[in-house]
C-alpha positions in Angstrom: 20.4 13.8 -14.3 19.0 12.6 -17.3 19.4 8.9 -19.1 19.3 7.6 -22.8 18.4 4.4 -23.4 20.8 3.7 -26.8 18.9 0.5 -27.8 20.9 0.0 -30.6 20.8 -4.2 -30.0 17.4 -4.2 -28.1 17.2 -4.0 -24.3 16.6 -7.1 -21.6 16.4 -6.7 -17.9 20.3 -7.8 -17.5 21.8 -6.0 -20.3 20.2 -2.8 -18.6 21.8 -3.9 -15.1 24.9 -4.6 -16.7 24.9 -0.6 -18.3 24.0 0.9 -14.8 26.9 -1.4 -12.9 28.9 -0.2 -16.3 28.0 3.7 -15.1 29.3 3.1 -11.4 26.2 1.1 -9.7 27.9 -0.8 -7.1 26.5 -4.6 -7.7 27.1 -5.5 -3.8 25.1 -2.4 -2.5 22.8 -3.5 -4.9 22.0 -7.4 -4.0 21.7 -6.0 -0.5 19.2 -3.4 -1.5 17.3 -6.2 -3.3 17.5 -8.5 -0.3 15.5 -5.9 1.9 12.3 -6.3 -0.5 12.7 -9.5 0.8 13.4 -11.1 -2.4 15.5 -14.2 -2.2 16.9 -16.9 -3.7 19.2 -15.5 -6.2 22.7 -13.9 -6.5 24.2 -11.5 -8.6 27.2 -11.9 -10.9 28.7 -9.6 -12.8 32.1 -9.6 -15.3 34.0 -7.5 -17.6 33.7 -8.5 -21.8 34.6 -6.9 -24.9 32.0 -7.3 -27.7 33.0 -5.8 -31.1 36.1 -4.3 -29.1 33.7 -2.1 -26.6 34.8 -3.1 -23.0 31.0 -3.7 -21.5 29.4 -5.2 -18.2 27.8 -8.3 -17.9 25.4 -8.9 -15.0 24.0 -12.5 -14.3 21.2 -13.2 -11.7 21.8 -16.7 -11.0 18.4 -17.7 -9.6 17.7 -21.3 -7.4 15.9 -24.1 -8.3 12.2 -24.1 -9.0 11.8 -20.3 -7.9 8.2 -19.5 -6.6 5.9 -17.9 -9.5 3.6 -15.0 -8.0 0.4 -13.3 -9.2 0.6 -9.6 -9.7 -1.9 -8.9 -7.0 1.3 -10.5 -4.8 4.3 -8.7 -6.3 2.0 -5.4 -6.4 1.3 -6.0 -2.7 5.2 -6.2 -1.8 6.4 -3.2 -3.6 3.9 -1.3 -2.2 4.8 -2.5 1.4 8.2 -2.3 0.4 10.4 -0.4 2.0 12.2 1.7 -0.9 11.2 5.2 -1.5 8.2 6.8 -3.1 10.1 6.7 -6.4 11.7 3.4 -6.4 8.1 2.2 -5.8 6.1 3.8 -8.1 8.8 3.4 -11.3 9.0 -0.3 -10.6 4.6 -0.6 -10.2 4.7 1.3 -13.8 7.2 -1.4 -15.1 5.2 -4.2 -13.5 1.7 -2.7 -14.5 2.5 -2.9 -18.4 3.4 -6.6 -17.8 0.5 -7.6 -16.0 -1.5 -5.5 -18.7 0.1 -7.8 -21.2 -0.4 -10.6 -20.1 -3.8 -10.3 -19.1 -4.6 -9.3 -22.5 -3.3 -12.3 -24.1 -4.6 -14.8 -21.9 -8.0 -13.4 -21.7 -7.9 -13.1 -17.8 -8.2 -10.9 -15.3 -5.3 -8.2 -14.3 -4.9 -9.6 -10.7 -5.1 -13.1 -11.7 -2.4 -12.8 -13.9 0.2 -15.6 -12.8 3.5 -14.5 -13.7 5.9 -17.4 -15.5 9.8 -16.4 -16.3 8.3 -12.5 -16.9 7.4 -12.5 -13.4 10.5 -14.7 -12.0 13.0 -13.7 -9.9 15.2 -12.7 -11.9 12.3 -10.3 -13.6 11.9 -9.2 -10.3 15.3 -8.5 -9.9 16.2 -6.8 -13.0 12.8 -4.6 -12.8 13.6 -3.6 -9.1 17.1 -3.3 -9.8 16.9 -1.1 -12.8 14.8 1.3 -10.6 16.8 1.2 -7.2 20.0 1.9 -10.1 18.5 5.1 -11.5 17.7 6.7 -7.9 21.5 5.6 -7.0 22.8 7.4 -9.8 20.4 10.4 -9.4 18.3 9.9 -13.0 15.7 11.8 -12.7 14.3 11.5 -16.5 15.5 8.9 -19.4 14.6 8.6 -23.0 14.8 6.0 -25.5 15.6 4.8 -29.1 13.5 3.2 -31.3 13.2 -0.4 -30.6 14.5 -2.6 -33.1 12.0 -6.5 -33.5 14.2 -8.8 -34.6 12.4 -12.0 -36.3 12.3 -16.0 -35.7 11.3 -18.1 -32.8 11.9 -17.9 -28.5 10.9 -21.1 -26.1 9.0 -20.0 -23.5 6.9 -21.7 -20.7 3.9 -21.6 -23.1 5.8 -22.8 -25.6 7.3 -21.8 -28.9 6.2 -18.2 -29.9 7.0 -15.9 -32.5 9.5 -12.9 -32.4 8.5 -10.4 -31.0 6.9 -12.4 -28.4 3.2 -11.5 -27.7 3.9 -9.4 -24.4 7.1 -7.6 -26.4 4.5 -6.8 -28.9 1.5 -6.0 -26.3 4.1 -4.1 -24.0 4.8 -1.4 -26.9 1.9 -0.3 -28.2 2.1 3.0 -29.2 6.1 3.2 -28.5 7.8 3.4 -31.9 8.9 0.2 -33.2 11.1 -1.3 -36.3 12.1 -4.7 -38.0 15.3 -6.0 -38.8 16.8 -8.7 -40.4 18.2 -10.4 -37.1 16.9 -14.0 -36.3 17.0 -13.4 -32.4 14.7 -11.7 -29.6 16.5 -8.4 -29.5 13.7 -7.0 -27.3 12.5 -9.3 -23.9 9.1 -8.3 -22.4 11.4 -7.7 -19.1 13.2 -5.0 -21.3 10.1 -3.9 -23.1 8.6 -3.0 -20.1 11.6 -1.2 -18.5 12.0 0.9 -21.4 8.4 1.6 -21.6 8.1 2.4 -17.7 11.4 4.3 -17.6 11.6 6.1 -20.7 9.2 9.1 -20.9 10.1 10.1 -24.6 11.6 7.4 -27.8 13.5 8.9 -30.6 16.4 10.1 -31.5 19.5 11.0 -28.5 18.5 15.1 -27.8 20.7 17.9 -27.4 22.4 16.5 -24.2 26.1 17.0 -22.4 26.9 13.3 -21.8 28.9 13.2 -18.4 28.9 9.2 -18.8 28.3 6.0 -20.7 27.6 2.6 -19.7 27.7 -0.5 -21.8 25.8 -3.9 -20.7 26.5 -6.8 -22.6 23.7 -9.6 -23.3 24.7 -13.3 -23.6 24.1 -13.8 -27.1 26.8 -13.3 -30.1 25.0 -11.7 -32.7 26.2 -11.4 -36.1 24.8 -8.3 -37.5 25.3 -6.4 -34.6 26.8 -5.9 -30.9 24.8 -7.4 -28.4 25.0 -4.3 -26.3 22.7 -1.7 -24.3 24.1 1.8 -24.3 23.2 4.0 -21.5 24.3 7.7 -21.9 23.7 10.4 -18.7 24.1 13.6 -18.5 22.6 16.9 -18.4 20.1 17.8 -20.9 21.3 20.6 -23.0 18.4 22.5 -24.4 16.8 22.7 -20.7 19.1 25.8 -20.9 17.4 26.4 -23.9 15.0 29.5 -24.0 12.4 27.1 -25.3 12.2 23.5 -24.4 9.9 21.2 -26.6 9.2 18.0 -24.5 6.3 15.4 -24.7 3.8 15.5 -21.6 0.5 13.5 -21.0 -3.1 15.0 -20.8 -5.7 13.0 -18.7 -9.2 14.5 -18.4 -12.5 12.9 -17.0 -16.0 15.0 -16.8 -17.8 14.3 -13.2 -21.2 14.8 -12.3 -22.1 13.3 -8.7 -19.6 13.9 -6.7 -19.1 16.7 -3.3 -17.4 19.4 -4.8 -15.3 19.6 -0.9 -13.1 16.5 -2.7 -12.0 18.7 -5.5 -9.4 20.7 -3.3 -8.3 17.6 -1.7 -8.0 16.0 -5.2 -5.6 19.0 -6.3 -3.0 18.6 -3.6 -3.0 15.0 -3.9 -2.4 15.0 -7.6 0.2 17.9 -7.6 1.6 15.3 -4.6 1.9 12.4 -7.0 3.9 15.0 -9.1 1.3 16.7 -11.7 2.6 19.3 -13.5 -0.9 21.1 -13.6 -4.5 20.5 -12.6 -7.4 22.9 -13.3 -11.5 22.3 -12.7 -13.3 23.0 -16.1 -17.0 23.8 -15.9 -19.1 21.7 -18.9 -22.6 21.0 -19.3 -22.7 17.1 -19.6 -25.3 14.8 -20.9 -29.0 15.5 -20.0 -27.6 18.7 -20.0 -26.4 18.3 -15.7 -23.5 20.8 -15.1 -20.6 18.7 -14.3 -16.5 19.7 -14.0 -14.3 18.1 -16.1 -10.9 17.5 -14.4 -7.8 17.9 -16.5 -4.7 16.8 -15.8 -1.0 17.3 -17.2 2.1 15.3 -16.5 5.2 13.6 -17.3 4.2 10.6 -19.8 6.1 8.2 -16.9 3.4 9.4 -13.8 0.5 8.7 -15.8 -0.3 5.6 -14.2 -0.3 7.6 -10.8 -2.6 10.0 -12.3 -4.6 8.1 -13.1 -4.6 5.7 -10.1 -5.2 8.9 -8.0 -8.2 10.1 -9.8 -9.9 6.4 -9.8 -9.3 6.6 -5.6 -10.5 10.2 -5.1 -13.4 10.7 -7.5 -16.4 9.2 -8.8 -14.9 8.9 -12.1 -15.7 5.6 -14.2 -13.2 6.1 -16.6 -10.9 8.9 -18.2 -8.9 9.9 -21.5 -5.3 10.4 -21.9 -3.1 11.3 -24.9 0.6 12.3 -25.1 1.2 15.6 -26.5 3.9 18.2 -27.5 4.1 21.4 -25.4 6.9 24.2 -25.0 7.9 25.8 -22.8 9.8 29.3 -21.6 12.6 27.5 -19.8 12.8 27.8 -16.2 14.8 26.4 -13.4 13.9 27.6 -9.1 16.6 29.0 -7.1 16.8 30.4 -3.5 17.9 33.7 -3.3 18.7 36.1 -0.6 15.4 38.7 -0.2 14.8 41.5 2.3 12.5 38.3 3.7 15.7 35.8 4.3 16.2 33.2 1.5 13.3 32.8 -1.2 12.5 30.3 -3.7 11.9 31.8 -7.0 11.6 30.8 -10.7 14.1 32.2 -12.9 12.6 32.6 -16.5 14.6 33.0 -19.7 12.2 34.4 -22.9 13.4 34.0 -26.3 14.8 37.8 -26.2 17.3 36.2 -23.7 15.6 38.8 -20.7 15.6 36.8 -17.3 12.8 37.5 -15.0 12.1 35.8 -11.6 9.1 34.7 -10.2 8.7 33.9 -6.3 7.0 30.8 -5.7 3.5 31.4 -4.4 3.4 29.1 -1.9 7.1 31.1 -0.4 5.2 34.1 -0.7 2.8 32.6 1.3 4.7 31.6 3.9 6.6 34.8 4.6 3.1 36.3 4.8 2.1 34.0 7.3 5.2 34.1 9.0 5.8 38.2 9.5 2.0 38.5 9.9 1.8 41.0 6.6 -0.8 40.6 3.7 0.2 38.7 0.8 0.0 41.3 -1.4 2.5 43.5 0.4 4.8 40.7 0.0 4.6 41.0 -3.9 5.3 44.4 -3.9 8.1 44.2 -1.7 9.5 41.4 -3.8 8.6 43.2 -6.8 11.1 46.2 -5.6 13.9 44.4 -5.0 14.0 41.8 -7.6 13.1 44.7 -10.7 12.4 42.5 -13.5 10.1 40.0 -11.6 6.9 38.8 -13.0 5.2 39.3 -9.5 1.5 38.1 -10.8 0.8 35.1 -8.4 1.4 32.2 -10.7 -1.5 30.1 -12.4 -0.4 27.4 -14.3 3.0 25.3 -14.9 1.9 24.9 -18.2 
């Protein structure tokens, strides 16, 4: 399933609760999930508005008295212990991440000293969590986003009065596109920032899509140029049936010199693990002219920080590069069909022409070998018969 962000009014942690309890996210189920972290000392509250005649959702997270304020290095601690799935995790430590980021930047401290004031609250905690717990729920597997509109004026915070955007809004979107309006009134929070820029892997306009649902959350302020609303739209992406899908990916690549080439293979399955899209070894002759590999590594924009993460804990690497770029693609989708071998996983391929061709799945291939004790290649050509138009060349890249 995929989700757009329709940031038409900005986006805050509760407006984007109140779309995904708009879509059919059951709030109960959800407080109970949020209880498990443990996080407590709040509630959730949600009612039906109207804003501008749109029938919307409005979620509250009605937090107690003098909530304890945590360091990152303590809310990064509990999600990883937490006991939510790979996913849920690693969305919400992207969300967080940009956020501590922030604010360490501003404040001139140290990431894991950060001390988190209403950004880190409970009720950020809540909204950040709960925005990722709701897109598992309703099986969103990739989102995109709007431009965000800045609106202009002033916002009372715990450091005082600060300018709109506030410092983290405007720290939180570097690079993600951006535009002013004539609107005194924070239209973006650093809470929504950072959900949009964890969640949302691509910002522009809504693509080709088939929109099986919307969802509406409504913020608390009246505005006048403009309903205070957050659209969410899901659905199926249309031109993934396309013969050619255009879609925004990130490269990461760091050249390393001293480190036991036995850690490269482990490297590869732990990165294809974390959800790489493809990882190659390049040979390159580095400075002082030492022969070193440079590891390159392509993914979806929103696993980058796992990437990157991964290749910090595995290698010797000091530091590495990444840029977001365009690729296309021949579209393809895997399927399990029936084979003289019992059911096999294969890609089917579409090319421009509109011809289909399959490819099996190498490690399936594998695994049939293994398991009728025949050679590998024998299973290709088997394969190969009985599915005519395959492309039975064992795969090399996903790219």
């Amino acid at each position: 399933m995929y989700a757009y962000l329709d940031c038409f009014s900005g986006i805050s942690g509760d407006m984007t609760l109140g779309a995904l309890v708009d879509l059919g996210l059951d709030l109960a189920w959800l407080e109970a999930e949020l209880h498990r972290l443990p996080l407590d000392g709040f509630t959730l509250a949600s009612e039906t508005v109207h804003v501008s005649g749109i029938r919307a959702t409005r979620v509250s997270v009605q937090v107690a008295e003098n909530p304890p304020h945590r360091h990152w290095s303590e809310i990064r601690s509990r999600i990883e212990a937490s006991p939510y799935s790979d996913a849920v995790r690693r969305r919400s430590l992207e969300v967080f991440v940009r956020i501590a980021q922030a604010e360490a930047a501003i404040h001139g401290v140290a990431v894991e000293k950060v001390h988190f004031h209403e950004v880190g609250g409970i009720d950020a905690q809540v909204d950040i969590l709960g925005a990722c717990l709701g897109f598992e729920k309703l099986g969103i597997e990739a989102a995109g986003a709007s431009s965000l509109p800045q609106g202009r004026g002033l916002v009372h915070c715990a450091h005082g009065v600060l300018p709109v955007p506030a410092p983290a809004t405007v720290a939180i979107l570097r690079g993600i596109p951006v535009y002013g309006v004539d609107t005194e009134a924070e239209l973006v929070t650093p809470t929504g920032a950072a959900i949009a820029a964890g969640l949302a892997g691509t910002f522009g306009p809504m693509p080709a899509m088939v929109v099986e649902a919307v969802g509406y959350g409504a913020g608390t302020r009246q505005l006048a140029d403009r309903p205070n609303l957050l659209r969410i739209l899901i659905g199926r992406r249309a031109d993934r049936d396309a013969a050619v899908v255009e879609e925004s990916v990130t490269v990461i690549e760091t050249a390393v010199d001293d480190m036991n080439p036995e850690i490269f293979g482990h490297l590869m399955e732990r990165l294809f693990a974390d959800g790489a899209l493809d990882v190659c070894w390049i040979p390159v002759q580095m400075k002082k002219n030492r022969p070193g590999t440079l590891v390159q590594v392509v993914c979806r924009p929103e696993d980058r920080e796992a990437m990157i993460g991964r290749i910090f804990s595995e290698t010797t690497s000091l530091g590495v590069r990444h840029d977001t770029v365009r690729r296309r693609a021949l579209a393809r989708r895997v399927e399990t069909v029936d084979s003289p071998f019992g059911p096999v996983r294969v890609k089917r391929i579409v090319d421009p022409a509109g011809h289909v061709r399959f490819a099996p799945e190498y490690e399936e291939c594998r695994r049939i070998a293994a398991s009728h004790n025949r050679p590998l290649r024998d299973v290709y050509d088997v394969l190969g018969k009985f599915f005519p138009t395959s492309d039975l060349r064992p795969p090399t890249s996903d790219l």
